[in-house]
C-alpha positions as CSV (number, residue, x, y, z in Angstrom):
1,X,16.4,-9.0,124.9
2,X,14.2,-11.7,124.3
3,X,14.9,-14.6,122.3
4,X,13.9,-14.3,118.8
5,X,11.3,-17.5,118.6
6,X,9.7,-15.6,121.5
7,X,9.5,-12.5,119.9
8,X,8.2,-14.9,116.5
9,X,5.1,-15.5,119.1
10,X,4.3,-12.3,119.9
11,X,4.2,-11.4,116.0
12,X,2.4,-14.8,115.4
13,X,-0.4,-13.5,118.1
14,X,-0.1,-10.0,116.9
15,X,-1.4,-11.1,113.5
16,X,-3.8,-13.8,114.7
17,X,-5.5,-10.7,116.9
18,X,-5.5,-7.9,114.1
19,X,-6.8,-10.1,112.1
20,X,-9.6,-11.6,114.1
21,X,-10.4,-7.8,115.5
22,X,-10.9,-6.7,111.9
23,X,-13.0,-9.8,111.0
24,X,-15.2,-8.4,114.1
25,X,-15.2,-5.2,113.2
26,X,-16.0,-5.3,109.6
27,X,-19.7,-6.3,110.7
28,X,-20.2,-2.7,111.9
29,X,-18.5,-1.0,108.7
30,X,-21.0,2.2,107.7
31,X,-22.0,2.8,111.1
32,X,-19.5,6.0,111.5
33,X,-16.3,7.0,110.4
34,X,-14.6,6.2,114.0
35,X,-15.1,2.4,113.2
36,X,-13.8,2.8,109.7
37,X,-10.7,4.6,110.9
38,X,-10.2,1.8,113.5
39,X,-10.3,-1.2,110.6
40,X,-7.9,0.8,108.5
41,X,-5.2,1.4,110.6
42,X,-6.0,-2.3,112.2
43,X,-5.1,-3.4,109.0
44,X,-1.9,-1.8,108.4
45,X,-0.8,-3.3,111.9
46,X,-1.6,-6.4,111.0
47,X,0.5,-5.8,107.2
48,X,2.9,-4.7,109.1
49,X,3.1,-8.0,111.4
50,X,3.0,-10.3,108.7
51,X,6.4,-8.2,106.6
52,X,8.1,-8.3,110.3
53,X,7.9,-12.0,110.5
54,X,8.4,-12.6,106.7
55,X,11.6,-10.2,107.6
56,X,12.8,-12.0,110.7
57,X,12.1,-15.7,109.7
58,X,14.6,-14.5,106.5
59,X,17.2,-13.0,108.2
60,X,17.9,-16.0,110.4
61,X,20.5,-17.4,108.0
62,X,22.7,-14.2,107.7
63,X,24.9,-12.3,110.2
64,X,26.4,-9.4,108.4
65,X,26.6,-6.5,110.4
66,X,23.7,-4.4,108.4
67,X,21.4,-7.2,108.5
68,X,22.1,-7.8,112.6
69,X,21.9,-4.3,113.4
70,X,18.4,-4.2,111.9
71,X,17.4,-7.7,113.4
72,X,18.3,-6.4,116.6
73,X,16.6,-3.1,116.0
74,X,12.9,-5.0,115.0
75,X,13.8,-7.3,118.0
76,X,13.3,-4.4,120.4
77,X,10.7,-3.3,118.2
78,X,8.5,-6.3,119.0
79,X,9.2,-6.5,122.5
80,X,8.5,-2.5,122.8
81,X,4.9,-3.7,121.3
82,X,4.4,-6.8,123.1
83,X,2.1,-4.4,126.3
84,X,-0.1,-3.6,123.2
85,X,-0.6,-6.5,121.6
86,X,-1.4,-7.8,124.5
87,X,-4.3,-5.2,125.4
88,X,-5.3,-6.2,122.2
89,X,-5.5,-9.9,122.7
90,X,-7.9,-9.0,125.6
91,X,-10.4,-6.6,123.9
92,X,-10.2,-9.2,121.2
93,X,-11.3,-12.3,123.7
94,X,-13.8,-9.9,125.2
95,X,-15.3,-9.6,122.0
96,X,-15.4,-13.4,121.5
97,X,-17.1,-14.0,125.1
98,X,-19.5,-11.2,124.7
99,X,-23.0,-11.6,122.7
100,X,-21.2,-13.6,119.5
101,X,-23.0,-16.7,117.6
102,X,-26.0,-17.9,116.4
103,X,-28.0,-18.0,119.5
104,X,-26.7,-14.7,120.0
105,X,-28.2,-13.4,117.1
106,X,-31.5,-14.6,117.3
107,X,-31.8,-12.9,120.7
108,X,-31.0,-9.9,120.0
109,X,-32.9,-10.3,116.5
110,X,-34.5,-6.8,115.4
111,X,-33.4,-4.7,118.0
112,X,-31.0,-1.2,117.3
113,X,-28.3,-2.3,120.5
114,X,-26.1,-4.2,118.3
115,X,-23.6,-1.6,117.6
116,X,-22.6,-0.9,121.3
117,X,-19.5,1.2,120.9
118,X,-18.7,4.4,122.4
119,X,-16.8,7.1,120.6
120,X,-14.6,7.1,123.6
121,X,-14.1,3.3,123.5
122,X,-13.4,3.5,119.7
123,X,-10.5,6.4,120.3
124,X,-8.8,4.2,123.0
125,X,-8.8,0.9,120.9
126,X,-7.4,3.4,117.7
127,X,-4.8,4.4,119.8
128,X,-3.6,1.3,121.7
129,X,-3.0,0.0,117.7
130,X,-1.5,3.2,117.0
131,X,0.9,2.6,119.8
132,X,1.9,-0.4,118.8
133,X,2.3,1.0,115.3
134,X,4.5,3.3,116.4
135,X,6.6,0.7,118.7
136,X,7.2,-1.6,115.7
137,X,8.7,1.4,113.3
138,X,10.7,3.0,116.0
139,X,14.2,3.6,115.2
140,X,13.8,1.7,111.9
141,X,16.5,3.5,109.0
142,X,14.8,2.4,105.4
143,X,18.6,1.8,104.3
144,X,18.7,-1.2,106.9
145,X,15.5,-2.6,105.9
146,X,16.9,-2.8,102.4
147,X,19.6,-5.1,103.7
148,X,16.8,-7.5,105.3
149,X,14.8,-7.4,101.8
150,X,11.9,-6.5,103.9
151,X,10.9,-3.6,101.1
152,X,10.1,-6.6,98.8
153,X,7.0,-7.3,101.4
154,X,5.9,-4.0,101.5
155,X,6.0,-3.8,98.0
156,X,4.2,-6.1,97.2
157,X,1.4,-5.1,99.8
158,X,1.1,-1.7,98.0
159,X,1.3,-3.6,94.2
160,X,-1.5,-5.9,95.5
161,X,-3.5,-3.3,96.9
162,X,-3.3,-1.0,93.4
163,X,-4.2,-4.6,92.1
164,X,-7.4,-4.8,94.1
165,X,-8.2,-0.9,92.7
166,X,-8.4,-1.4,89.6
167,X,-10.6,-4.5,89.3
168,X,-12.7,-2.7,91.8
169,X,-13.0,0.4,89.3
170,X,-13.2,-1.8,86.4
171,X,-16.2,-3.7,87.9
172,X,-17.9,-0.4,88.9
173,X,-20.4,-2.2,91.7
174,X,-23.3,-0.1,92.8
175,X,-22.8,0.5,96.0
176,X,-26.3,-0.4,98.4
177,X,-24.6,0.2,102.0
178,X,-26.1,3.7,101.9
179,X,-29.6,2.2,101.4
180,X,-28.5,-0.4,104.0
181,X,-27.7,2.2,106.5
182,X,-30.9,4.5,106.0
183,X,-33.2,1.3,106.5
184,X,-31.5,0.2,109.2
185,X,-31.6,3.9,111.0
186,X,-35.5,4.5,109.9
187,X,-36.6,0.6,111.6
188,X,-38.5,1.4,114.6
189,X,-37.4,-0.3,117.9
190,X,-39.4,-3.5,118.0
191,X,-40.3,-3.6,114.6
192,X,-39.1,-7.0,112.9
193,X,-38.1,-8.9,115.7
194,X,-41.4,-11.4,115.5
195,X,-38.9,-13.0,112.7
196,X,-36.3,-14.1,115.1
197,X,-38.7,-16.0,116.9
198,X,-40.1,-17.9,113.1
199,X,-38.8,-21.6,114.2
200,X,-38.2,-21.5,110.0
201,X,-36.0,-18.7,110.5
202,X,-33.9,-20.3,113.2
203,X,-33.8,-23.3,111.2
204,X,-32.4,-21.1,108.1
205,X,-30.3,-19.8,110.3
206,X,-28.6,-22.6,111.7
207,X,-28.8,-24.9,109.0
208,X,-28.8,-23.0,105.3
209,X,-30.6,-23.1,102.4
210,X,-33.1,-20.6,100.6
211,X,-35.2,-18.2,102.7
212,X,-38.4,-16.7,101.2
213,X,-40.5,-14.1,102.7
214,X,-43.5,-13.7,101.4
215,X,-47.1,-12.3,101.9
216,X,-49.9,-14.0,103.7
217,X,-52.2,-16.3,102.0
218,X,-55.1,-14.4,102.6
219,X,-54.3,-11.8,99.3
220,X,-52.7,-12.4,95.6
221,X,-49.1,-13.9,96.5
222,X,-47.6,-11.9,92.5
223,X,-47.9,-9.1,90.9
224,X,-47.5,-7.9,87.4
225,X,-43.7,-7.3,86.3
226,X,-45.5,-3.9,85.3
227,X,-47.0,-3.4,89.1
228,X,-50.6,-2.8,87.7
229,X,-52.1,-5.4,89.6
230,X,-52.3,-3.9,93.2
231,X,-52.9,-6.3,96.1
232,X,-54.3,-4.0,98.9
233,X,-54.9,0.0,99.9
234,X,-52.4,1.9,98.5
235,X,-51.5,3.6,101.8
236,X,-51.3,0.1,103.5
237,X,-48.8,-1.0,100.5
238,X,-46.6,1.9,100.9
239,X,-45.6,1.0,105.3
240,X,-45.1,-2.8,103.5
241,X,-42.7,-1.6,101.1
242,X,-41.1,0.5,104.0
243,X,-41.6,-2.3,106.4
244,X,-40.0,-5.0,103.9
245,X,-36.7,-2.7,104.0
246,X,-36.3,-2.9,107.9
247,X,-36.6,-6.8,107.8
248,X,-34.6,-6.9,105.0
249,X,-32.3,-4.8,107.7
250,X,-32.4,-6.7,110.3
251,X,-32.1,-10.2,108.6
252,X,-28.9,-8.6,107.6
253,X,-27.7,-7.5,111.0
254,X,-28.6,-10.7,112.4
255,X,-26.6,-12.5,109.8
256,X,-23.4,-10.6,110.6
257,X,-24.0,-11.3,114.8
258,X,-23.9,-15.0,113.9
259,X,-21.0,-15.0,112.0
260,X,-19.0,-12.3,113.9
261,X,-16.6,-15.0,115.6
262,X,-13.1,-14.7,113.9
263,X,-13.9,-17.0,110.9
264,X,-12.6,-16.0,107.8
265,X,-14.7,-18.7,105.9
266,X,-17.8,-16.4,106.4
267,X,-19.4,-13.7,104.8
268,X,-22.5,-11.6,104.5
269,X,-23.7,-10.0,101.0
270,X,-27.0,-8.4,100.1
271,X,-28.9,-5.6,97.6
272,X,-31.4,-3.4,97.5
273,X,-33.7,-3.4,94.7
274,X,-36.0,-0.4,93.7
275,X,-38.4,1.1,91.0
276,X,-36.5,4.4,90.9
277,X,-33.2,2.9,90.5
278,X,-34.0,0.3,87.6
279,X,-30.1,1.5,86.1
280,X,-28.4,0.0,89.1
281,X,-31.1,-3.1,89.4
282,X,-29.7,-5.2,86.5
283,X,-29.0,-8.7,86.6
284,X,-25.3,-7.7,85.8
285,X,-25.4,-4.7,88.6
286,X,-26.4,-7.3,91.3
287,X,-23.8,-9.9,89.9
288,X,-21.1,-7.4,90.2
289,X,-22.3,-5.7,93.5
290,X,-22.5,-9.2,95.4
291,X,-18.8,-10.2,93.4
292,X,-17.8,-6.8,95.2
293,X,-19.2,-7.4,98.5
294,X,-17.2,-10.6,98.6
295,X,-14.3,-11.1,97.0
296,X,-12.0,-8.4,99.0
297,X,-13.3,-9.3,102.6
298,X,-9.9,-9.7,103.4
299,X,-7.1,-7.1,101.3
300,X,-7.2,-9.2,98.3
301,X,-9.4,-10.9,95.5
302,X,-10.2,-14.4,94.0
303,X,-8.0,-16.2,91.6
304,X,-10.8,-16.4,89.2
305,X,-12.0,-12.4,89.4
306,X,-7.7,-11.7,88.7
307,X,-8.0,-13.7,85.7
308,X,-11.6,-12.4,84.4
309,X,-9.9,-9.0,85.1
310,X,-7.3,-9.8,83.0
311,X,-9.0,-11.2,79.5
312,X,-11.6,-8.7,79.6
313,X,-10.5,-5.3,80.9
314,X,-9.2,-3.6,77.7
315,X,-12.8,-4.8,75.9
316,X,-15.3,-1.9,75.7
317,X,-18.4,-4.6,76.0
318,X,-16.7,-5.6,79.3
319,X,-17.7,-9.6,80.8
320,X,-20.8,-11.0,80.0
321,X,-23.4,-12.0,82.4
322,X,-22.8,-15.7,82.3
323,X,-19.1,-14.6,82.9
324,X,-19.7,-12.9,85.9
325,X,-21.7,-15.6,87.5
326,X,-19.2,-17.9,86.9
327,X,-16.7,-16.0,89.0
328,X,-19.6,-15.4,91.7
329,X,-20.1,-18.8,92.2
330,X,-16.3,-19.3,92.5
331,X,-15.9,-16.6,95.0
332,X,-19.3,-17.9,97.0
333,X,-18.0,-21.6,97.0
334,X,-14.5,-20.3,98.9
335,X,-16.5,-19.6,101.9
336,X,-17.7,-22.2,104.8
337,X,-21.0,-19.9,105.5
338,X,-22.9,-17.0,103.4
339,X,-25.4,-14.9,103.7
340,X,-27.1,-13.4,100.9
341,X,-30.2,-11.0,101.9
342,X,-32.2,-9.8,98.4
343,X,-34.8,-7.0,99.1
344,X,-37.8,-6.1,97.1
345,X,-37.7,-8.6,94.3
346,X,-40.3,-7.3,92.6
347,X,-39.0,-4.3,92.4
348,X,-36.0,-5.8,90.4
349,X,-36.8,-4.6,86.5
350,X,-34.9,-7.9,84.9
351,X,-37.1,-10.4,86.6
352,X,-35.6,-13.7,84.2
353,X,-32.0,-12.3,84.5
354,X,-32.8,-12.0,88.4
355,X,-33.9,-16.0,88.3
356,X,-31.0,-16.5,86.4
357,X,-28.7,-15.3,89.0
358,X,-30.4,-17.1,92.1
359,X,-30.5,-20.1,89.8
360,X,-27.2,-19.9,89.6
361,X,-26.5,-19.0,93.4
362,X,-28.6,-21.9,94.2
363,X,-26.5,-24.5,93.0
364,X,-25.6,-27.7,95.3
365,X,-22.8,-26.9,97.3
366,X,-20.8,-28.3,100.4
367,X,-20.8,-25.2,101.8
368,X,-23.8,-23.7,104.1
369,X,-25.5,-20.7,101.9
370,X,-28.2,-19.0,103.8
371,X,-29.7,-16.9,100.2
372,X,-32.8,-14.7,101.9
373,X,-35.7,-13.5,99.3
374,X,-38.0,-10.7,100.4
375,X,-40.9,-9.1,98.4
376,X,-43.0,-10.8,95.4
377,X,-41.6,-11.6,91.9
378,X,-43.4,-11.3,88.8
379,X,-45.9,-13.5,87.6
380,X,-42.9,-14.1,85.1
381,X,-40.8,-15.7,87.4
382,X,-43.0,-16.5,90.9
383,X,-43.7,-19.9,89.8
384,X,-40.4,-20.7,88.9
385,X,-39.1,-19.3,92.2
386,X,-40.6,-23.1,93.1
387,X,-37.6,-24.7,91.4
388,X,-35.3,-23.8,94.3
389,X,-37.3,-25.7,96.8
390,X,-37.2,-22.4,99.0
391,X,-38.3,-22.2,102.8
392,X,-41.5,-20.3,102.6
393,X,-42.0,-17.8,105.8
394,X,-45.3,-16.7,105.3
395,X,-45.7,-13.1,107.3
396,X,-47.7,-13.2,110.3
397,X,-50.5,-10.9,109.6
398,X,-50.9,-9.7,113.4
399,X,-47.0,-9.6,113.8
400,X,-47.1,-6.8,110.4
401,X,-50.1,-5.0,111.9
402,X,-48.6,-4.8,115.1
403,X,-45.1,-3.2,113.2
404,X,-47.5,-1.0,110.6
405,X,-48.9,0.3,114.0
406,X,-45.4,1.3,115.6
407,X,-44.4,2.6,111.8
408,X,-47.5,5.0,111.9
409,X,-47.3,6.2,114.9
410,X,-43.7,7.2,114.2
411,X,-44.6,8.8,111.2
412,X,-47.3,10.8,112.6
413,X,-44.7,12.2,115.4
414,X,-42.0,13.0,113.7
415,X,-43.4,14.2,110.2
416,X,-43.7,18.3,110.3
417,X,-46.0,18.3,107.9
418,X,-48.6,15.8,109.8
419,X,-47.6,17.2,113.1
420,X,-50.8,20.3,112.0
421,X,-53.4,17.0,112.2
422,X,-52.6,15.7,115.4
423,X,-56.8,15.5,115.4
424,X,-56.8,13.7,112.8
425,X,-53.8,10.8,113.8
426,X,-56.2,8.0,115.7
427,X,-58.2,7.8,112.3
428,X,-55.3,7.3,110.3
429,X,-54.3,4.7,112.4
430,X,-57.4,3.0,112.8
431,X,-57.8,3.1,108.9
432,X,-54.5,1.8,108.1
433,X,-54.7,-1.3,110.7
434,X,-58.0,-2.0,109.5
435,X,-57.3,-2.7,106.1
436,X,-54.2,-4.5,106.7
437,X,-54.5,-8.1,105.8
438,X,-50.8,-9.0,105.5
439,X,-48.4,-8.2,101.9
């Protein structure tokens, strides 16, 4: 049997792998239920790893028989596991040398290849953890474990986790990873990547700050916080609004390639804002979507969020705004990089509590925030938008006609009810391109 600060290694890399494969693979959660049955039981692995050595590193200091026998047994267990963790250890490095980083990103900006797993390749990596899962638990008696104290781990795994549940129920986020996934599904291949190739973009990218990307300078740059004042053909502003949704999805997809190297100091946050869902566009509904987005990337929450929980919970009128923004800027501050990717802000039916929020998000930090504005705010708040000294990425008016063209087309394929025009489909196209003169 092998000695047990050899066996302490392979536990050691065992978690350091687990972990760094579910940091990876969180990028890609909503793509399919295969990838979110990976992460889950990737994560009990890697729970499981971290009560083993917890269990071990105790049980150094006592030989009764009880606690030997079960030293011994989790001994064997780790060796029995070590062929897994290693296959592990490789996917995970292949991850790391294969399309990861910035440079990587920009690339591959705007194009669908970025999830590249096969259902097959998803089964094998499940069961390769399941193995080792299975490995680590073999021949394990539950009385034995008692003697080790290693219950007192596990408890508190499943305490912290019911933890986690309730402030997640009590702070009722709206959830915009459908709205995500449908944008990202409807963008045409070839649409938005003109962005990745914006020398501002690359710059945000690389360096931080806040991203704003706006209309043209050709028509109004606001509208009214009650949309009556309409900037261009009604047709041409209905593929913008679409359009605005698949950059918005590809900013985001780009944002999780560049940070997709095992770093735990990263994240990636964003919302969708809409006219017909004004309920779940609040100030407070983006506050506590973002605050759930980011403050249980990894199994757990921020100090300040526990204690927030704690004061306010029982009160009917819940946290205030100011409240939550406080423990948004806490839980942003924690991390070495963020993204933040806001879509449609005009569409957002709190325009001064929206300022309020990126005001707040804004904030001098040491840390590199990357905050990403899309659409036009009110004439309310545009101005004022100034304050935050934002990089302006104007959109390239060919670029837009040249993605309102692909959109179209699409459109005019795949719609049964146009399908009965085909006769009709190179006027609508002509008319809409003609028009067009940028958002």
């Amino acid at each position: 049997m092998a000695d047990p600060g050899t066996i302490l290694s392979v536990v050691s890399l065992g978690i350091q792998v687990s972990q760094g494969l579910v940091q990876y693979w969180n990028s890609f959660r909503g793509y399919d239920n295969e990838i979110e049955s990976l992460i889950s039981t990737t994560e009990l692995l890697k729970a499981h790893l971290q009560n083993i050595d917890e269990l071990l590193r105790r049980s150094t200091t006592r030989q009764d028989v009880a606690t030997k026998r079960a030293r011994d047994q989790l001994l064997k267990n780790v060796s029995a596991s070590d062929g897994a963790i290693k296959a592990l250890e490789a996917e995970y490095k292949k991850l790391r040398r294969d399309g990861t980083g910035t440079k990587v990103a920009l690339r591959n900006f705007g194009r669908k290849t970025t999830y590249h797993f096969r259902k097959e390749s998803l089964s094998s990596l499940r069961t390769i953890v399941s193995e080792a899962l299975r490995s680590l638990r073999m021949g394990i008696d539950i009385s034995q474990l008692g003697q080790l104290e290693v219950t007192h781990g596990l408890v508190y795994e499943m305490k912290k986790q019911q933890d986690i549940d309730k402030i997640k129920a009590w702070l009722n986020p709206s959830d915009h990873s459908m709205k995500h996934k449908f944008a990202r599904e409807q963008r045409q291949e070839g649409t938005a990547e003109w962005i990745g190739r914006e020398p501002l973009f690359q710059y945000f990218v690389a360096n931080g700050s806040t991203l704003w990307l706006t209309g043209n300078g050709n028509v109004t740059s606001w509208v009214r916080k009650d949309n009556t004042e309409v900037c261009c053909d009604p047709g041409y502003e209905s593929c913008l609004l679409t359009l605005t949704k698949h950059f918005s999805s590809a900013i985001i997809e780009s944002a999780r390639d560049s940070i997709v190297v095992s770093n735990d100091d990263c994240a990636v946050a964003y919302f969708y804002f809409s006219f017909n869902d004004s309920i779940h566009g609040s100030a407070e509904s983006l506050t506590r979507s973002l605050i759930s987005q980011l403050a249980f990337t990894d199994r757990d929450c921020s100090p300040g969020l526990k204690i927030l929980y704690d004061a306010t919970h029982t009160r009917k009128d819940g946290p205030t705004l100011q409240q939550l923004i406080s423990a948004l800027q806490e839980i942003t501050c924690a991390f070495q990089t963020i993204f933040i990717v806001l879509d449609a802000l005009e569409e957002a039916p709190q325009q001064l509590g929206l300022l309020r929020v990126l005001k707040s998000l804004s904030t001098p930090r040491s840390n590199k925030l990357h905050l990403c504005l899309l659409g036009r705010p009110s004439l309310e708040i545009g101005p004022k938008l100034e304050e935050l000294k934002p990089i302006r990425l104007e959109m390239n008016r060919g670029e837009i006609n040249k993605d309102i063209l692909t959109l179209v087309r699409a459109r005019l394929k795949s719609d049964p009810k146009l399908l009965d025009f085909s006769e009709s489909h190179a006027k609508i196209e002509a008319a809409l391109t003609e028009r067009s003169d940028g958002m």
